[in-house]
C-alpha positions as CSV (number, residue, x, y, z in Angstrom):
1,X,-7.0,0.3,-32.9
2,X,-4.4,1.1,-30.3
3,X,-0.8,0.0,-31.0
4,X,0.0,-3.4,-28.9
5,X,2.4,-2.9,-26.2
6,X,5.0,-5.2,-26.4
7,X,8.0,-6.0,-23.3
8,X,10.7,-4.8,-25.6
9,X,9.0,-1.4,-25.6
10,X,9.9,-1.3,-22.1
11,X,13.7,-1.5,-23.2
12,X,14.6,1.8,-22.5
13,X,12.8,2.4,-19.2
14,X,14.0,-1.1,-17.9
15,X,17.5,-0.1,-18.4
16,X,17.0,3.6,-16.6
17,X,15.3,1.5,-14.0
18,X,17.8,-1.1,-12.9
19,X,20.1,2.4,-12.7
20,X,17.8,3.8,-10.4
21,X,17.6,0.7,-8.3
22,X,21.6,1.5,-7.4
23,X,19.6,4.4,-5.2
24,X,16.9,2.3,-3.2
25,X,18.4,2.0,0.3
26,X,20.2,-0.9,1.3
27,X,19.9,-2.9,4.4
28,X,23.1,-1.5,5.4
29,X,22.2,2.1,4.5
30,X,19.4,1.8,6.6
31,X,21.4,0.1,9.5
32,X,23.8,3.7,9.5
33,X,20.6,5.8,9.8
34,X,19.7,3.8,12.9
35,X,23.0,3.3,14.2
36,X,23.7,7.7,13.5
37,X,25.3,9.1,16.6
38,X,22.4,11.8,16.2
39,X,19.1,13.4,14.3
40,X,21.7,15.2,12.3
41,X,23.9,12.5,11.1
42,X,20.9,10.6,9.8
43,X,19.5,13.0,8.1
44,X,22.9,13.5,6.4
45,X,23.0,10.2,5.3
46,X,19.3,10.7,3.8
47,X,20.4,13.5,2.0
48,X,23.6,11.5,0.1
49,X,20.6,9.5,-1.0
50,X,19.1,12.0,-2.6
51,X,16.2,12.8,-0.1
52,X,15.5,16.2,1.3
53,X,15.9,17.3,5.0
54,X,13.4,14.5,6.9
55,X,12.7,15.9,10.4
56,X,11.1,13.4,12.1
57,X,10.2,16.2,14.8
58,X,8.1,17.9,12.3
59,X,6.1,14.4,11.2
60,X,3.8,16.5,9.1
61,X,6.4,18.5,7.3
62,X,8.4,15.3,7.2
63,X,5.3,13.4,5.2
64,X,5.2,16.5,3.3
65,X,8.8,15.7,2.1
66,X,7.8,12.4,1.5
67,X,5.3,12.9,-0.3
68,X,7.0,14.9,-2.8
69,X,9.3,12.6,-3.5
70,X,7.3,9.6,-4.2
71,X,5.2,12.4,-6.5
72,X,8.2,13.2,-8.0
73,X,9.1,9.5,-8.7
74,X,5.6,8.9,-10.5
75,X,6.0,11.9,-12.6
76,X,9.4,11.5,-13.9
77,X,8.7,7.6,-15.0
78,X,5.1,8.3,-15.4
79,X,6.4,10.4,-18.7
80,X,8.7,7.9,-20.1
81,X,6.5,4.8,-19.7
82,X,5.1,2.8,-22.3
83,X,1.6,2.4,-20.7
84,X,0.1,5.3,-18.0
85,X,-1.6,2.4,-16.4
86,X,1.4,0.7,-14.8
87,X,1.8,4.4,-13.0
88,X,-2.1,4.2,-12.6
89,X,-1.7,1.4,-10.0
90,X,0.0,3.3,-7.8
91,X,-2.1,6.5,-7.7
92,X,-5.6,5.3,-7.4
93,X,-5.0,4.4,-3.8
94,X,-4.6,8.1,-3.1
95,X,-7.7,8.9,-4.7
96,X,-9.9,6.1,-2.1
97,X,-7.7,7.8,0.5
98,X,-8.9,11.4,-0.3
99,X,-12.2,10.2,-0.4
100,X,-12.4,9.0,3.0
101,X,-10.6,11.9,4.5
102,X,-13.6,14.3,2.9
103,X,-16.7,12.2,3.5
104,X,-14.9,11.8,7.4
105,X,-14.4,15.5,7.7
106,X,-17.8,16.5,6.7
107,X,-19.4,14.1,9.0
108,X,-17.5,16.1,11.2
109,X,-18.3,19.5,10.7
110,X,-14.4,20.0,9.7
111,X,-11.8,20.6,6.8
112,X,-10.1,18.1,5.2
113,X,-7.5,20.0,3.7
114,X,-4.5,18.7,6.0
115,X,-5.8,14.7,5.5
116,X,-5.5,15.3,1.4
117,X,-2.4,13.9,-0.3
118,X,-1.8,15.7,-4.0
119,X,-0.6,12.1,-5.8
120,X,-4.1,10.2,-7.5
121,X,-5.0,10.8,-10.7
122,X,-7.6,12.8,-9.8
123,X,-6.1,16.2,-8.3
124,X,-7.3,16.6,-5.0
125,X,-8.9,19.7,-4.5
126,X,-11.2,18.7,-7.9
127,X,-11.7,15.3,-6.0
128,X,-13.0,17.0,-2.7
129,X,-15.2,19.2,-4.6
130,X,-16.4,16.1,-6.8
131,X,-17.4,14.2,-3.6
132,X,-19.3,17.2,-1.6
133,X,-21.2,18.4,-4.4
134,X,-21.9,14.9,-5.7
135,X,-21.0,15.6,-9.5
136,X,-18.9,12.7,-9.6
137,X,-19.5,12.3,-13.6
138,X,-16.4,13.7,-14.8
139,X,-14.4,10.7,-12.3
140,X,-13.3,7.5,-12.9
141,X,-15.8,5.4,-13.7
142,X,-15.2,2.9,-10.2
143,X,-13.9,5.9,-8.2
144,X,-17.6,7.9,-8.9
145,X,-19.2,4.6,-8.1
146,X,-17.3,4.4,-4.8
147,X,-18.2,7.7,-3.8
148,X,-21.8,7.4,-4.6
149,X,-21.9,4.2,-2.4
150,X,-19.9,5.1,0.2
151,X,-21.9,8.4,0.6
152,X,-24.9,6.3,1.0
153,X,-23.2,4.0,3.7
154,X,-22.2,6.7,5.6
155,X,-25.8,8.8,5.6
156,X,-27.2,5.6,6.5
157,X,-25.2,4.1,9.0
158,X,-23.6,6.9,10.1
159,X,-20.6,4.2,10.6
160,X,-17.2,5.6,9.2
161,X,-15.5,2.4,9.5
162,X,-18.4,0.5,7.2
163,X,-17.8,3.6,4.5
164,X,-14.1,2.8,4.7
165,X,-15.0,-0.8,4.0
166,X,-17.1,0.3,0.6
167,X,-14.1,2.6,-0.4
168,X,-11.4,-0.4,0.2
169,X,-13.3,-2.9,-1.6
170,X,-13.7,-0.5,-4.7
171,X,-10.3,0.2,-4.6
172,X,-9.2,-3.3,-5.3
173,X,-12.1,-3.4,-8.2
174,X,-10.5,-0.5,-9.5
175,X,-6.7,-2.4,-9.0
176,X,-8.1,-5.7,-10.5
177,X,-9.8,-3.4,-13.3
178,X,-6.6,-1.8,-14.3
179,X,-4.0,-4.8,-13.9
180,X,-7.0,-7.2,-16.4
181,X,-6.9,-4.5,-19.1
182,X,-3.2,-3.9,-19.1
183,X,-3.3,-8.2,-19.6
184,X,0.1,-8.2,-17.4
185,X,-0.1,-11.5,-15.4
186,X,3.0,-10.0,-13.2
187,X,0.4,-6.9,-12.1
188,X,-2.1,-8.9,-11.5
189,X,-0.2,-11.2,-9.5
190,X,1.3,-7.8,-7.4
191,X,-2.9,-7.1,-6.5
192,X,-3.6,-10.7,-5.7
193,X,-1.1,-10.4,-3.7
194,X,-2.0,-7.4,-1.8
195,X,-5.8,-8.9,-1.8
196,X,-4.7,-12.1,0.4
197,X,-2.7,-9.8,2.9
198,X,-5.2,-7.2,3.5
199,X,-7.5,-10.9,3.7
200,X,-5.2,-12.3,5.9
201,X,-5.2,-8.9,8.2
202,X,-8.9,-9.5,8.2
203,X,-9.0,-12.5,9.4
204,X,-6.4,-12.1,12.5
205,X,-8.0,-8.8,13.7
206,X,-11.3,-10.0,13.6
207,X,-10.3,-13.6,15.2
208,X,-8.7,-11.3,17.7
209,X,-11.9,-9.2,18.3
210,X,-14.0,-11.7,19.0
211,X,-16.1,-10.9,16.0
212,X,-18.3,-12.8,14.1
213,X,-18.2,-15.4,10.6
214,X,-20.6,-12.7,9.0
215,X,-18.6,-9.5,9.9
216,X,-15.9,-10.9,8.7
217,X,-17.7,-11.9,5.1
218,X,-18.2,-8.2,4.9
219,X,-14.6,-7.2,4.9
220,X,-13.5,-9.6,2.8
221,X,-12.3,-8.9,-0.5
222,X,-12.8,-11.2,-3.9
223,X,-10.0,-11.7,-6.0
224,X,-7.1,-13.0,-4.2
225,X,-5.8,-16.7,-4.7
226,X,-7.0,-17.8,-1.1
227,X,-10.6,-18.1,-1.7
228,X,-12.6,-16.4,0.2
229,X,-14.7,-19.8,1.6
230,X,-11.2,-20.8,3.0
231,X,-10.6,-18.0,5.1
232,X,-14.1,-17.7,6.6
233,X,-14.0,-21.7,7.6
234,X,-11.1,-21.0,9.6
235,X,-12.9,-18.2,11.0
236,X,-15.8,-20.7,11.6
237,X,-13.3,-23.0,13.7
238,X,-11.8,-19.6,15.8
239,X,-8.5,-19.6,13.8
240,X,-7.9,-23.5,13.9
241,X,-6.3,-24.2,10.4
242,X,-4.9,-21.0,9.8
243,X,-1.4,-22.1,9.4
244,X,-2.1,-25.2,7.1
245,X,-4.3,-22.8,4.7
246,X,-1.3,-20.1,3.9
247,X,1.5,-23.4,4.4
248,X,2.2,-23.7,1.2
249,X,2.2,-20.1,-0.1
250,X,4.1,-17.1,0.2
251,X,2.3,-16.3,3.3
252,X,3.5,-19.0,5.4
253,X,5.5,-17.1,7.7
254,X,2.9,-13.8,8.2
255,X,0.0,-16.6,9.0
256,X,2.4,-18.2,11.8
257,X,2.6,-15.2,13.2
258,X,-0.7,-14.4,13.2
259,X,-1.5,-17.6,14.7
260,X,0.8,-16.3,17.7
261,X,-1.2,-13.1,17.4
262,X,-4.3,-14.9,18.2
263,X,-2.5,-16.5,21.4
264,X,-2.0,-13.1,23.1
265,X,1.5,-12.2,20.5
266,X,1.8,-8.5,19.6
267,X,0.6,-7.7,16.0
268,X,3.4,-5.7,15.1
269,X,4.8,-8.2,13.3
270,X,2.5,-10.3,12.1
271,X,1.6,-7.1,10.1
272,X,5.2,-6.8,9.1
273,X,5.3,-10.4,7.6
274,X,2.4,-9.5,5.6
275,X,4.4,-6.4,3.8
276,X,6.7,-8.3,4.0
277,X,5.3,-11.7,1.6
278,X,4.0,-9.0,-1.1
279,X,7.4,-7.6,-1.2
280,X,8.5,-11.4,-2.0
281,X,6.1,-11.4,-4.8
282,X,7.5,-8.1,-5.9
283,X,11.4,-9.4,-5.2
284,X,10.4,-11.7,-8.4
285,X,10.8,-8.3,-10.9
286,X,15.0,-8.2,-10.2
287,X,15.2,-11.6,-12.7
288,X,12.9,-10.2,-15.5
289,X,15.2,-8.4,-18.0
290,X,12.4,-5.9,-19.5
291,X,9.6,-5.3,-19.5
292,X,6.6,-4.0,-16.9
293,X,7.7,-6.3,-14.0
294,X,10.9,-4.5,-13.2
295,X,8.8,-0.5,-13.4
296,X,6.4,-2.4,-11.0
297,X,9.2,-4.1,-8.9
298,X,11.0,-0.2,-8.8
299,X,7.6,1.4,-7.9
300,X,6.4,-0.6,-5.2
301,X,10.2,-0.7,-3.9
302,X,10.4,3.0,-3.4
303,X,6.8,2.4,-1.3
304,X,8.0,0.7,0.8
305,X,11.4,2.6,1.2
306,X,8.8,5.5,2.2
307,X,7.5,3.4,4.9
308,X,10.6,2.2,6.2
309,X,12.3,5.8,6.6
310,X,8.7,6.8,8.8
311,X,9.3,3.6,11.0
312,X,13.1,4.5,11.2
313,X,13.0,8.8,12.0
314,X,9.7,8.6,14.2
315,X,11.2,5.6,15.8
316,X,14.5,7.6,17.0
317,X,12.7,10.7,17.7
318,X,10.5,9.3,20.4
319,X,13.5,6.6,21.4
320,X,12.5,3.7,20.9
321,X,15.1,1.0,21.5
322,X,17.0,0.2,17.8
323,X,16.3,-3.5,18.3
324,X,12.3,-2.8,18.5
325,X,13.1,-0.4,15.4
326,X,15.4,-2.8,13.4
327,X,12.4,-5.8,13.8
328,X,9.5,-3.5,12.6
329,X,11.1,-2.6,9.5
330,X,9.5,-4.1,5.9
331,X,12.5,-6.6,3.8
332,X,14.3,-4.6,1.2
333,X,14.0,-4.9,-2.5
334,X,17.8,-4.6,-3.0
């Protein structure tokens, strides 16, 4: 039987951690990359944080960059932590991504070699192989369950959007799956989390489509704390009780603003609001001493540091005014 693991195996790795954290960007360092005189100054300042040369006029090579840093991230405390699975959470994504950039390509008739991103736990070129010869056995148990349904979705329907669907929902199985065997109530609360966003995304865009109660049942995902029966009665009543469903949680703000999305408000940032409540879950880890919470906290930090630095060096590069910039970007960890 498997050694338990117990928070004060995470004693070391906390520690290295909270030292890292010193590095996440701050508020401030990310108001002198807007505020740089030019592309060159900011990317200077980057590059005292550590990061490579980010061209924003390059957005591929830029990604590229990216990418290799958060790889390199995962690596480095993928080897010193107690429990793979914590690092787990945040590769699998990369694997439902990878999956829909190959059953999208061949549906086209092209290569998706430049849609790939290196950083599941499946590599990707064994992935891509996996999914267009249909020998999934040797995958992940969910992940060759996705595949084989969202194949079938997509041969039947021919509707890429309604594969996509298959291939989300599995990949919040596959979140749930990991964060119930690891028995971490602080990574299962982290997925919840993300469940009742990507819910509450759901409900706004669709309210704001004009689609129906049972379209939106089948982009729903199980598992968050707002039921699902909630969500699709305010659907029922065209958005009325939207606010007083998410009043009293963590969401509060993101549903307000959706509510002013539904009145004709841009979306922009009522998706920001929604980043912005699961980082608030996540904000939680900074008063846990040891343990998984603050490798989690650290992880999903550095996420959303990615995103921010896209937002901020594709926003310069095409001008965007820094005030549309400054409102767009997701609330810091530190």
């Amino acid at each position: 039987m498997a050694k338990k693991i117990k928070d004060t195996d995470y004693l070391a790795i906390s520690a290295r951690v909270r030292a890292m954290e010193t590095g996440l960007l701050t508020r401030e360092r990310m108001e002198q990359v807007l505020e740089a005189r030019s592309d060159d100054e900011a990317v200077k300042i980057l590059q005292e944080c550590g990061y490579p040369e980010l061209d924003a006029t390059h957005p591929e090579a830029m990604d590229a960059a990216l990418s290799a840093a958060r790889e390199a991230t995962l690596s480095d405390l993928g080897d010193s932590a107690p429990d793979p699975r914590y690092i787990d959470i945040f590769k699998l994504k990369y694997d439902y991504h990878n999956v829909k950039a190959v059953l999208k390509a061949d549906a086209m008739g092209t290569d998706a070699d430049h849609m790939l991103m290196d950083m599941g736990r499946v590599p990707a070129a064994e992935l891509k192989e996996a999914v267009q010869t249909g020998d999934v056995e040797n995958l992940p148990v969910r992940l060759a369950t996705a595949v084989k349904e969202a194949k079938e979705v997509l041969d039947t329907t021919r509707d890429p959007q309604l594969s996509d669907i298959v291939l989300d929902r599995w990949c919040y199985r596959d979140m749930d799956d990991v964060a119930e065997a690891t028995g971490s109530a602080f990574l299962h609360g982290y997925v919840k989390a993300q469940i009742d966003a990507a819910n509450l995304r759901s409900l706004v865009r669709t309210l704001r489509m004009g689609k129906n109660v049972d379209f939106l049942k089948g982009v729903l995902f199980e598992g968050g704390d707002i039921g699902v029966d909630a969500i699709l009665a305010v659907s029922e009543g065209g958005g009325s009780g939207l606010t007083e469903l998410y009043g009293s949680t963590r969401f509060r703000a993101a549903a307000e603003a959706g509510a002013e999305a539904l009145r004709g408000g841009a979306l922009t940032h009522f998706e920001k609001l929604c980043d912005d409540a699961v980082g608030d879950y996540l904000a939680g880890a900074q008063f846990v001493p040891f343990g998984e919470a603050p490798l989690l906290g650290y992880l999903a930090a550095r996420e959303t540091e990615y995103t921010n630095l896209r937002i901020l060096l594709l926003g310069r590069s095409t001008g965007l005014p820094a005030d549309v910039i400054r409102s767009r970007l997701r609330a810091s960890y530190v």
